[in-house]
C-alpha positions in Angstrom: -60.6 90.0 27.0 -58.9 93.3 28.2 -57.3 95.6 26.0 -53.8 95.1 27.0 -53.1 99.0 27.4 -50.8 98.7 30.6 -47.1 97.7 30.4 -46.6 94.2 31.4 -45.2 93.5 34.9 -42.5 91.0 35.7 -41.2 88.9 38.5 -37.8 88.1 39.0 -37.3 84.5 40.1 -33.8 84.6 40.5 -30.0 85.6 39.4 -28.2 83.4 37.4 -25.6 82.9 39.9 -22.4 80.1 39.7 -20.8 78.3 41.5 -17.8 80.2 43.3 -14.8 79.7 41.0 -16.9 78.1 38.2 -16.6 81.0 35.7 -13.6 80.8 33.4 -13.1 84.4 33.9 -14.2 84.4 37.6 -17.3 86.1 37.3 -20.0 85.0 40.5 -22.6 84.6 37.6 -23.8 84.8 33.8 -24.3 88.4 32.8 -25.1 87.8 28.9 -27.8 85.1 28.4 -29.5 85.1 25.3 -31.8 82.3 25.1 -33.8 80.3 27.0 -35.1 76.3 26.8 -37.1 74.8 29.5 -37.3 71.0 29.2 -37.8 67.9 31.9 -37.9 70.5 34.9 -34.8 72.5 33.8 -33.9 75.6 32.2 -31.1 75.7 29.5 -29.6 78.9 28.4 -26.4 80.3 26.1 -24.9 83.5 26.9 -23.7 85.3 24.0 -19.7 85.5 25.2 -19.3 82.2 26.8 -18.6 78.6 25.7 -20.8 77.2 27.6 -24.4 76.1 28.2 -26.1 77.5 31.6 -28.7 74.3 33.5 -30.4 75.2 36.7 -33.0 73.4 38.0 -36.5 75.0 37.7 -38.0 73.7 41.5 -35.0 75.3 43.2 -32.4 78.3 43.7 -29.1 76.1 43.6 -26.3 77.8 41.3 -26.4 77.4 37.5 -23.9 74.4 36.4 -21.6 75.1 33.5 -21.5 72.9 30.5 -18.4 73.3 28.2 -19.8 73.7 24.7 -16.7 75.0 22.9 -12.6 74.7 23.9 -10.5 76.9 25.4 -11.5 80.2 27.1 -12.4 84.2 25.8 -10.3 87.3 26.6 -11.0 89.3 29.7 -10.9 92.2 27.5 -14.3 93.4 26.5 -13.4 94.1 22.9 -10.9 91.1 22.1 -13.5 88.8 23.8 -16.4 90.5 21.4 -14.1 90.2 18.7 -13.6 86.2 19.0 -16.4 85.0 20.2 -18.8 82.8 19.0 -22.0 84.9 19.8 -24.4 82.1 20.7 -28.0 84.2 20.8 -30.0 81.3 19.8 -30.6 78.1 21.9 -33.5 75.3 20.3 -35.3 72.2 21.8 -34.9 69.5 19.1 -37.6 67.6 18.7 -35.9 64.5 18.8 -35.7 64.1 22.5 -38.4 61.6 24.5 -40.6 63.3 27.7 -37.7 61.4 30.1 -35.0 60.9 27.9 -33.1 64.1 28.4 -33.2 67.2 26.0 -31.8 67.4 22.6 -30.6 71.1 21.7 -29.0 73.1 19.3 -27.5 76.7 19.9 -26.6 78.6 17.2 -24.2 81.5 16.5 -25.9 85.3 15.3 -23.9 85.1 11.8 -22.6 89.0 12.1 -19.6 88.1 11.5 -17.6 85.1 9.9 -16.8 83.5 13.5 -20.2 83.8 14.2 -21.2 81.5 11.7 -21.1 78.3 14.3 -23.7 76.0 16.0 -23.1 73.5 18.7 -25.9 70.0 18.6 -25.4 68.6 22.1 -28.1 66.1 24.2 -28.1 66.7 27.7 -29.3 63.2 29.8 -31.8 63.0 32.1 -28.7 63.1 34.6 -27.7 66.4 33.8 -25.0 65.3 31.8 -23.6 66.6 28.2 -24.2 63.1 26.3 -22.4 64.4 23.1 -21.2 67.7 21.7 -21.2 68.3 17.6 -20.2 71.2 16.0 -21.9 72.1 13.0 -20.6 74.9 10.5 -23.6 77.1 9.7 -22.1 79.0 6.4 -24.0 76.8 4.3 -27.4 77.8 6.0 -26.6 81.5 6.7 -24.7 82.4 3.1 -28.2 82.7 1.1 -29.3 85.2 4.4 -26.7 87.2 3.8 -27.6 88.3 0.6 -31.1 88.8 1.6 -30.7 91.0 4.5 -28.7 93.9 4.8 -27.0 92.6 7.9 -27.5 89.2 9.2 -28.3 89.0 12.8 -30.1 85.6 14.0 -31.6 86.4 17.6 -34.0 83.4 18.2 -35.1 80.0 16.6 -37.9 77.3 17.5 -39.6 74.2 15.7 -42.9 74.6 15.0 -44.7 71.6 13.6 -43.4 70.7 9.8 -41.1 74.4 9.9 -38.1 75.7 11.7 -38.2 79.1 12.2 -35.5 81.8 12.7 -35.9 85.2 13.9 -33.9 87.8 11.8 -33.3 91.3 14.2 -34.0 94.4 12.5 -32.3 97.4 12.8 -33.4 99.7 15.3 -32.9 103.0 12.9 -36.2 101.9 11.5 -38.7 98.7 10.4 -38.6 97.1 7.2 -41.7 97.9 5.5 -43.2 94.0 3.9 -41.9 93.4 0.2 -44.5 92.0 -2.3 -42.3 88.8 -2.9 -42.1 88.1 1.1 -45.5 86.0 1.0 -45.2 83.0 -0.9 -48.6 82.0 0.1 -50.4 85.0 0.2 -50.1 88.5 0.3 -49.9 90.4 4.1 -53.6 91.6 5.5 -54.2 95.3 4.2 -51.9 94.2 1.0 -54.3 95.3 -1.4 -54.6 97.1 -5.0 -54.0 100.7 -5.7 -52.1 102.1 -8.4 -48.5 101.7 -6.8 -47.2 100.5 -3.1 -47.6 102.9 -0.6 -46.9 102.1 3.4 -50.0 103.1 5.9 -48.5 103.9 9.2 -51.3 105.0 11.6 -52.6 104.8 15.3 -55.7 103.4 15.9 -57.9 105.1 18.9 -58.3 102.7 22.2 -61.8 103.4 22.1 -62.4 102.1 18.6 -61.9 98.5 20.2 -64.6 96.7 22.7 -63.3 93.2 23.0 -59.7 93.7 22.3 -57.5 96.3 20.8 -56.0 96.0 17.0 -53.7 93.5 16.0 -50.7 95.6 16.4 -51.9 97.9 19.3 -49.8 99.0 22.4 -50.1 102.4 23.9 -47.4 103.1 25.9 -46.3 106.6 26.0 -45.0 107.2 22.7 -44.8 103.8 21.5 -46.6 103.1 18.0 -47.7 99.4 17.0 -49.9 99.7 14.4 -48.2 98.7 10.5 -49.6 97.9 8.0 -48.5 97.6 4.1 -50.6 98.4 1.0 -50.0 98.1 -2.8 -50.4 96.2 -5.8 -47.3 93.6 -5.7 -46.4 93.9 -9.5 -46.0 97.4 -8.8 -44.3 96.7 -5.4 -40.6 99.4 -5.3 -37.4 96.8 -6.4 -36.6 94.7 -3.4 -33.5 95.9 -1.2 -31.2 94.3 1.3 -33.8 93.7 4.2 -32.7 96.1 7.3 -36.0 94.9 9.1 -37.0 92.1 11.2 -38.3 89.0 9.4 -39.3 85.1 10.3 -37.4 82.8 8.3 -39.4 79.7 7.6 -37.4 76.2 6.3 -39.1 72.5 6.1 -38.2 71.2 9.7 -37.4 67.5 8.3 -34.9 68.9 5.6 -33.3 70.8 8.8 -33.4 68.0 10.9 -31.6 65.4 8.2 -29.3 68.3 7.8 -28.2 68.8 11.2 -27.4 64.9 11.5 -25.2 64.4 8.4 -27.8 63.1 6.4 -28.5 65.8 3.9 -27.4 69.9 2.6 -28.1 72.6 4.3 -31.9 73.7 3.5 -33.3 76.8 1.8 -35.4 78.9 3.2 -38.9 78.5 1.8 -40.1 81.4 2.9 -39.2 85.0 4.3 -41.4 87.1 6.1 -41.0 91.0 6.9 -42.8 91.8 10.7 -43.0 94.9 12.0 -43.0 95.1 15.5 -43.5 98.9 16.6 -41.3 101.6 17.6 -40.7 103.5 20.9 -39.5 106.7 21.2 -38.5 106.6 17.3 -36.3 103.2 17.9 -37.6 99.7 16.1 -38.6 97.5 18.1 -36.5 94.0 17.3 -36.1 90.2 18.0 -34.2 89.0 20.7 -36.2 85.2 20.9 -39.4 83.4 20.1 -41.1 80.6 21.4 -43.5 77.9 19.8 -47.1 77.6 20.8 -49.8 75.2 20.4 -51.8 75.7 17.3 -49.1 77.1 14.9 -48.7 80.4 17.0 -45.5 81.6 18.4 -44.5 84.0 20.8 -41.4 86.4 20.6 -39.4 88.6 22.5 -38.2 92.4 21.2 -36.2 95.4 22.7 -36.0 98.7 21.0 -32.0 99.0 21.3 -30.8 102.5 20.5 -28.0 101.4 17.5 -27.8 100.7 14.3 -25.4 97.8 13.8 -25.2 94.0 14.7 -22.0 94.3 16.7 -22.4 97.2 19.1 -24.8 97.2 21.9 -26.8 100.1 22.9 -29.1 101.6 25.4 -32.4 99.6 25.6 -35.0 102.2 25.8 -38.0 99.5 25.8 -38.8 95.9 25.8 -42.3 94.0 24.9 -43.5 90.6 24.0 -45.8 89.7 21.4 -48.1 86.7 20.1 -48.0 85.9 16.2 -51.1 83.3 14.7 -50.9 80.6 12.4 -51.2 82.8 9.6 -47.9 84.8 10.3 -50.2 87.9 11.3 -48.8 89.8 15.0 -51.8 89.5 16.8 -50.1 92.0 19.7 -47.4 93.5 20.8 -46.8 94.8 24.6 -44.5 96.1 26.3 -42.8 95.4 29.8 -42.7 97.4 32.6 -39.6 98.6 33.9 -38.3 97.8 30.2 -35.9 94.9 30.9 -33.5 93.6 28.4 -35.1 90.6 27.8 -33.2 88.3 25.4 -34.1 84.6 25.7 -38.1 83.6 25.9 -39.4 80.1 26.9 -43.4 79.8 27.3 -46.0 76.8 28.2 -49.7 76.9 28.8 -51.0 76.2 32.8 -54.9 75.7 32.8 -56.1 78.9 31.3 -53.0 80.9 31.6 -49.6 81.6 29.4 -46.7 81.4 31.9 -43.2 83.1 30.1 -40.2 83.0 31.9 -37.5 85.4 30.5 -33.8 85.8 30.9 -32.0 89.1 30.3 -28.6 90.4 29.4 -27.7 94.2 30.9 -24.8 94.6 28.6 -22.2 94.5 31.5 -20.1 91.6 32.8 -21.1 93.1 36.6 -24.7 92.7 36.0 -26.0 88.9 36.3 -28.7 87.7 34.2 -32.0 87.3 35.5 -35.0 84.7 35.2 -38.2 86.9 35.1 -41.1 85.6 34.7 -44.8 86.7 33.8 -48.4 85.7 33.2 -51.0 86.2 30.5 -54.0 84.4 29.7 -54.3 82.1 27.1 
């Protein structure tokens, strides 16, 4: 294939428009979505300050419908309505649901803060209707993460055959270089011995690579993709909170049981550092990932000028990015016009990859869009 060298383009589909006088707060649209399902011909999506799911239908351009997920409504205020809300940035398909039956999902709050520590299980029918809401406290999941990372901030979350995944965003001051005791299976690619753990952080050249470019490799102006860790793990530096983005593996049927009543919260089994590139000297970091056939997953990333979970900043870049089986990022590239993509849905069409992406500009007078782009499989 072609080295992918060239930002990727976009189209927008549409704005995520409502219904006039839908919006508890009379906004004409969503302006903060933060993920993405599609399932049965519609798109579901959570917006980070609402209580409420977004459904549009996928074959045409009629208004998102409103779900109420939570009770009662948010401040107009920016910073009381940051302050209390939920902060929704992960929506899942459960795989409970059958091909006509409806969709199962589960949305789930970022666990920055104490009141973010909430996840809603709903089934919408095939009608378009919320079968059943339950609220399910997430301190039990999130209160071993917090101890492992320097500041918790769940961004995306997906099944993928016997695991559930969740994506851990990094800090944007810098990447988390891998730990030795991240790779319970094995030790990362390049991880080998020599006398103590030192960090290789180096460019490869374009032309170095006929069939493809490195795992790793974007050239984009000044954007950098190319990290790989060496060292001998006994000798690996004492481990630290984790400031860095990491995919956070637990046993899908534990998770599962969990979620309906049937059994405790479920440790993660595994905890894997990724490093993702960085633009312009910010880290690229999760916003979403998607499961793919095969044990790969896609994700989403922006490089977010910031260093903390609860203030937003200027999005200098944005990129997508394929991870194998193996946990290895296969590539990372980055797309043009640098949209804040936060939400990230993906199926195969014949010999293609079709994404479609929603975004959140940070402002209430913005509406989210549904972009959409192609790569082959």
């Amino acid at each position: 294939m072609k080295p992918l060298l060239s930002p990727l383009p976009t189209q927008h589909l549409r704005d995520l428009h409502l219904p006039c006088g839908d919006h508890p707060r009379g906004q004409p649209h969503l302006s903060a979505a933060s993920g993405l399902v599609f399932a049965n011909d519609r798109f579901f999506a959570v917006a980070d300050d609402e209580h409420h799911l977004g459904m549009f239908d996928a074959r045409a351009s009629t208004p998102v419908q409103l779900l109420r997920l939570l009770p009662g409504d948010l401040p107009k205020k920016l910073k009381k309505r940051k302050a209390r809300k939920a902060d929704f940035e992960v929506l899942v398909r459960l795989p409970t649901a059958g091909a006509r039956e409806g969709a199962a999902l589960l949305a789930l709050g970022s666990g920055s803060r104490p009141n973010r520590q909430l996840g809603v299980r709903m089934r919408v029918g095939a009608d378009g209707r919320l079968d059943g809401v339950n609220l399910v406290d997430l301190e039990a999941l999130y209160k071993p993460l917090h101890k492992r990372f320097a500041e918790l901030n769940i961004e995306g979350g997906f099944f993928r055959g016997p695991d559930f995944v969740l994506l851990q965003r990094g800090s944007a001051s810098g990447e988390e270089r891998p730990q030795a005791d991240d790779y319970v299976d094995r030790p990362p690619r390049g991880y080998e011995q020599s006398g103590k753990a030192t960090f290789a952080h180096e460019r490869p050249q374009a032309d170095d690579y006929v069939d493809r470019p490195p795992r790793g490799y974007e050239q984009s102006g000044k954007a950098t993709f190319a990290h790989e860790a060496t060292g001998t793990p006994s000798e690996a530096p004492r481990r630290e909170p984790h400031s860095g983005n990491a995919a956070i593996v637990f046993d899908a049927a534990a998770t599962l049981a969990w979620l309906a009543g049937a059994g405790p919260a479920p440790h993660a089994r595994r905890c894997q550092s990724l490093a993702l590139g960085v633009v312009d000297g910010v880290a690229l970091c999760f916003t979403d990932g998607a499961a793919l056939d095969g044990g790969r997953w896609l994700f989403s990333a922006v490089a977010e000028a910031g260093n903390d979970s609860y203030n937003d900043g200027a999005c200098v870049a944005s990129a997508v990015g394929l991870v194998d089986a193996k946990g290895a990022v296969q590539w990372v590239r980055l797309l043009a016009g640098a949209p804040k993509v936060e939400g990230i849905d993906a199926r195969r069409v014949g010999q293609q990859l079709q994404l479609v992406m929603v975004t959140d500009a940070d402002d209430p007078a913005t509406p989210s869009r549904l972009l959409s782009a192609t790569l082959p499989v």
